[in-house]
C-alpha positions as CSV (number, residue, x, y, z in Angstrom):
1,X,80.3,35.3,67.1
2,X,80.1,32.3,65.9
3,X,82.8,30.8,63.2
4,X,81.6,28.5,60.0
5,X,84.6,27.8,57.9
6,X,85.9,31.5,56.2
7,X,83.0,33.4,57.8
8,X,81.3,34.4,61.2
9,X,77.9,35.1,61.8
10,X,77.0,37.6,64.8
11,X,75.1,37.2,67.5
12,X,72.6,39.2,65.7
13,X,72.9,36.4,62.4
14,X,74.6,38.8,60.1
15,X,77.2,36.2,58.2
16,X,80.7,38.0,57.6
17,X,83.7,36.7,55.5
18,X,86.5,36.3,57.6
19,X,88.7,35.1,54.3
20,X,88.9,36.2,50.5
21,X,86.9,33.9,48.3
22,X,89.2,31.7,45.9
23,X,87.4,33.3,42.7
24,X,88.6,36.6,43.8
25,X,92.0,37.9,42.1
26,X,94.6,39.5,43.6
27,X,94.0,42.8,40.7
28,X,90.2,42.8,40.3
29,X,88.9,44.5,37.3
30,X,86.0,47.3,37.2
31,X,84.1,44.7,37.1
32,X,84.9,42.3,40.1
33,X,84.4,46.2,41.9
34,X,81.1,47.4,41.0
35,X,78.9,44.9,39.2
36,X,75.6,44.3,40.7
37,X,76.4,40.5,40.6
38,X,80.0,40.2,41.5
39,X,80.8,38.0,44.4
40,X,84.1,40.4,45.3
41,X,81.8,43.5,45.1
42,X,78.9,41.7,47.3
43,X,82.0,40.1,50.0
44,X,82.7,43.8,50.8
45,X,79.8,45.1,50.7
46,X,78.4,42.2,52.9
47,X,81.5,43.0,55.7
48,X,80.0,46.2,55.7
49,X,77.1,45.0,56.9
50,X,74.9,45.4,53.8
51,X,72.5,42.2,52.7
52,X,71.1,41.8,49.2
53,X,67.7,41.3,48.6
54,X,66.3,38.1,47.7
55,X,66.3,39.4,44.1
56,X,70.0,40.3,43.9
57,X,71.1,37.0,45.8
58,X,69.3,34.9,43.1
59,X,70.8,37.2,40.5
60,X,73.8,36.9,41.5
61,X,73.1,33.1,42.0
62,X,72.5,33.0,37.6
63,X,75.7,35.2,37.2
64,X,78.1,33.0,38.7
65,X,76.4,29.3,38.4
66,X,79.5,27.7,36.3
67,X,81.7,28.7,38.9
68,X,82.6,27.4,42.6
69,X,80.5,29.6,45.0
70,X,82.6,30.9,48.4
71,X,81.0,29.3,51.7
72,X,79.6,32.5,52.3
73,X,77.5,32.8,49.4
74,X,76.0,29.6,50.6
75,X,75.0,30.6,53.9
76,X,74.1,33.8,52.7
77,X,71.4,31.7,50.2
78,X,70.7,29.2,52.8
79,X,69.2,32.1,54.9
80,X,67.5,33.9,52.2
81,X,65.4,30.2,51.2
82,X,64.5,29.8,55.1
83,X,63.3,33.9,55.1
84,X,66.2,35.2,57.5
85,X,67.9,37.3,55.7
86,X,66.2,40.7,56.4
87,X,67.5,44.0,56.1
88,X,68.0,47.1,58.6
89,X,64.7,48.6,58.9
90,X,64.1,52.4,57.5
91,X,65.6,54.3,55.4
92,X,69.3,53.2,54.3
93,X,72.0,55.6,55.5
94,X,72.9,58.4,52.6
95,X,76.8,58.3,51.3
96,X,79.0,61.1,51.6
97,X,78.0,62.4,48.0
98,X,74.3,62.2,48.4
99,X,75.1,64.2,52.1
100,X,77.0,66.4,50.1
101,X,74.3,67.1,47.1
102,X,71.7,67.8,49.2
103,X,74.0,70.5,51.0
104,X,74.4,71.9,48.2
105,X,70.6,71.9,47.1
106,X,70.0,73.2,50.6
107,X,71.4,76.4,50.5
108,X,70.4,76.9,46.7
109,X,66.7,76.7,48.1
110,X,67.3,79.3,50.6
111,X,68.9,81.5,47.7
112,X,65.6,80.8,45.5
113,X,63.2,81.0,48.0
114,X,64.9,84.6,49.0
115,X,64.7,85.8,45.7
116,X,60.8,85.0,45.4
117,X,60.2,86.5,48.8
118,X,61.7,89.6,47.5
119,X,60.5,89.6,44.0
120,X,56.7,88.6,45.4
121,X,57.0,92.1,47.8
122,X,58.5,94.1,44.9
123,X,56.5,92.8,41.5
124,X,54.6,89.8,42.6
125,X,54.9,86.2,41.6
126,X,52.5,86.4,38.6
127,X,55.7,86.1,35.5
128,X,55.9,85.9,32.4
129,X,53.1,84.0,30.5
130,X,55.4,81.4,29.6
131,X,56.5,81.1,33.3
132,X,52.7,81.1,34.6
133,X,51.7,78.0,33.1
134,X,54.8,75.7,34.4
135,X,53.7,73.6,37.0
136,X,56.7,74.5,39.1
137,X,55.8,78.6,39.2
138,X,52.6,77.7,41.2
139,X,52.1,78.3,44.5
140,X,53.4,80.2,47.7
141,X,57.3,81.1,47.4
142,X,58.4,78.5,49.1
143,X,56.9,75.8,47.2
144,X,58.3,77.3,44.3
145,X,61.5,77.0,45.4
146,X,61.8,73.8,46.3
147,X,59.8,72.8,42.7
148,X,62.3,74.8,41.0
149,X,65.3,73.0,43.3
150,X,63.9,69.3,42.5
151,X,63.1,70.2,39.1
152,X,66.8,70.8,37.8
153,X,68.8,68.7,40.3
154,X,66.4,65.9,41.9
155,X,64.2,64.6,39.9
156,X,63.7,60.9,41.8
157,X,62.0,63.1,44.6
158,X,58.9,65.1,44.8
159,X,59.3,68.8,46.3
160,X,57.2,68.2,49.0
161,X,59.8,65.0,50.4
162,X,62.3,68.0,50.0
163,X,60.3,70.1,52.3
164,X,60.2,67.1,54.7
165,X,63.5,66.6,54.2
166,X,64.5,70.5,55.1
167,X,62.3,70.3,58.0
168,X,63.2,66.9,59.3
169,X,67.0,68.0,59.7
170,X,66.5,71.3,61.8
């Protein structure tokens, strides 16, 4: 590692603060914590090994031009004019809640798709007429299920990358 004033840059040229910035307070406020363009938020998140894009850097750039910028800001800009500062490749790592949601969605699948296995032997899928012309009561069972799953509880995904999802993790 190499040492530039309150930060160190890895062998690898991630830049890390070694010391709190002198616009950080000893009792942040909600703010400092978990605003987009907060130079506290950004310092932890960057010793986590995070990078911002080369939009948020220049946003959070505007948000705090009238006052002093940390050394590591600079370096962190410095990098992002000369096209270093790249992120991990692939898809970021889920949190603990997103882990936890999709779980939880996980087994509710299996309960839905069990139910429409059963109820397709026993009565057959066709429904109600007001169930037959939702786009989520089309399909084999297990479509269904997973339309039915990522219609109430994840709507930023398509069924089908919950399928992959499902099948990716067995």
């Amino acid at each position: 590692m190499t040492r530039f004033g309150g930060t160190t840059r890895s062998a690898n040229g991630v830049v890390r603060s070694t010391a709190r910035s002198q616009s950080v307070t000893e009792h942040p406020s909600i703010f400092d914590l978990f605003c987009d363009t907060s130079l506290m938020r950004w310092e932890r998140l960057i010793g986590e090994g995070e990078l911002p894009s080369k939009e948020q850097l220049a946003d959070i750039l505007e948000a705090n031009a009238g006052k002093p910028l940390p050394g590591w800001i600079i370096e962190l800009a410095a990098k992002g004019l000369r096209g270093e500062l790249k992120r991990r490749a692939g898809r970021p790592k889920q949190n603990a809640l997103s882990k936890m949601l999709f779980s939880a969605l996980e087994s509710k699948y299996s309960r839905v798709l069990r139910w429409l296995q059963k109820r397709e032997q026993t009565c057959g899928l066709d429904g109600w007429s007001i169930l037959q012309k939702k786009d989520w009561w089309q399909g084999p069972p297990h479509e269904r299920a997973a339309r039915i799953v990522t219609a109430r509880w994840l709507r930023h995904i398509s069924w089908r990358t919950f399928l992959n999802r499902l099948s990716s993790q067995k």
